[in-house]
C-alpha positions, 0 to 999 in steps of 0.5 A: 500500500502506498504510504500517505506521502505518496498517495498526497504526492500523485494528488497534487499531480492530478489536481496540480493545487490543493488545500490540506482539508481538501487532500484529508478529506481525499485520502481519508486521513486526519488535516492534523496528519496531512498538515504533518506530511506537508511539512515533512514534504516541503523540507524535502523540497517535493511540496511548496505553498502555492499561494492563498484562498481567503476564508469562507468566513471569518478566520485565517486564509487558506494556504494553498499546496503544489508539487515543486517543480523538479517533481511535477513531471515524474514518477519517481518516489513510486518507481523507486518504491515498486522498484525495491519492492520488487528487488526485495521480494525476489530474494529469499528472507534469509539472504534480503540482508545480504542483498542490501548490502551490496545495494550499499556497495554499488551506492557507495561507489567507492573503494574501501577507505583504507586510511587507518584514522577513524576521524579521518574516514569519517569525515570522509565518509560524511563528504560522501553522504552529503553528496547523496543529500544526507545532509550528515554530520559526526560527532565524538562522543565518550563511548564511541563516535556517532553519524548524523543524518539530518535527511533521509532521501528516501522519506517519501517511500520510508514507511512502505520500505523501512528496510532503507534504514538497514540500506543506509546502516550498511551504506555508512558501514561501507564508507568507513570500513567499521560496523555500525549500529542505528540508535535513533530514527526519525528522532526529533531535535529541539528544534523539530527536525528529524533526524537519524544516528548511527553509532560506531561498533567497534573502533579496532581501526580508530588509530 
């Protein structure tokens, strides 16, 4: 089943512009919900505020939503999902984990860093990311050292496909050559953004 991002995403495409009452009373879903997808989706830069209607009465005007442009003209968070659905259901349960993890290995499209400093690898490593728009950081901590991410490329499709959160874990394991293990996600910060962390397992090659 589509996840609500996706089902507001090919409304706006057929209606081009909408209210967030309009799409909740389409799909089904609470205003308070679809408002919260919304703001995921601007972030995202999939959705933008396309203007105002004024109030059929008294109160505040209506804000008006539509696709961005360079999402307007295709299909791409559904053919990616239909897409890895289909890679991840052709593969027999015991080797999916396996299966995403050369996923990684073609996504990190790079040799395995072989420089023996763990800093090193890891800044390395979040240039990389960024570039995927991950929009990542680390930070040192006493007991081991932690990846940020503060977007996930894939939000659009992340509910129908939660198996994308192992998808990154191995991603960042490929990058800096050192298993990690996924502490928060989709967590929120004092200042509301979502992110995600990952904290490094074992330091044998730290340095």
């Amino acid at each position: 089943m589509e996840s609500t991002r996706l089902q507001i995403i090919e409304y706006l495409r057929e209606k081009e512009i909408a209210s967030a009452i309009e799409i909740s009373n389409a799909l089904s879903v609470t205003a308070a919900d679809i408002r919260h997808h919304l703001s995921i989706l601007k972030k995202e830069g999939v959705v933008r505020t396309a203007g105002q209607r004024p109030p059929s009465g008294r109160g505040r005007p209506v804000h008006l939503f539509s696709l961005t442009e360079r999402v307007q003209r295709n299909n791409l968070g559904v053919l990616a999902s239909a897409l890895l659905e289909e890679f991840i259901n052709t593969q027999p349960p015991t080797e999916r984990g396996a299966a995403l993890e050369k996923l990684a290995n073609r996504l990190a499209n790079t040799p395995i860093d072989q420089v023996s400093n763990l800093p090193k690898r890891l800044f390395r490593a979040v240039a990389y990311l960024n570039e995927l728009n991950y929009q990542a950081r680390w930070e040192a901590h006493a007991i081991a050292p932690q990846v940020i991410l503060g977007h996930c490329p894939y939000a659009a499709i992340l509910p129908d496909h939660p198996e994308l959160c192992l998808l990154d874990a191995k991603l960042i394991e490929r990058l800096i050559d050192t298993p990690v293990k996924q502490i928060d996600k989709l967590n929120r910060d004092a200042s509301g953004m979502i992110f995600c962390t990952f904290m490094v397992e074992n330091q044998s090659k730290a340095g």
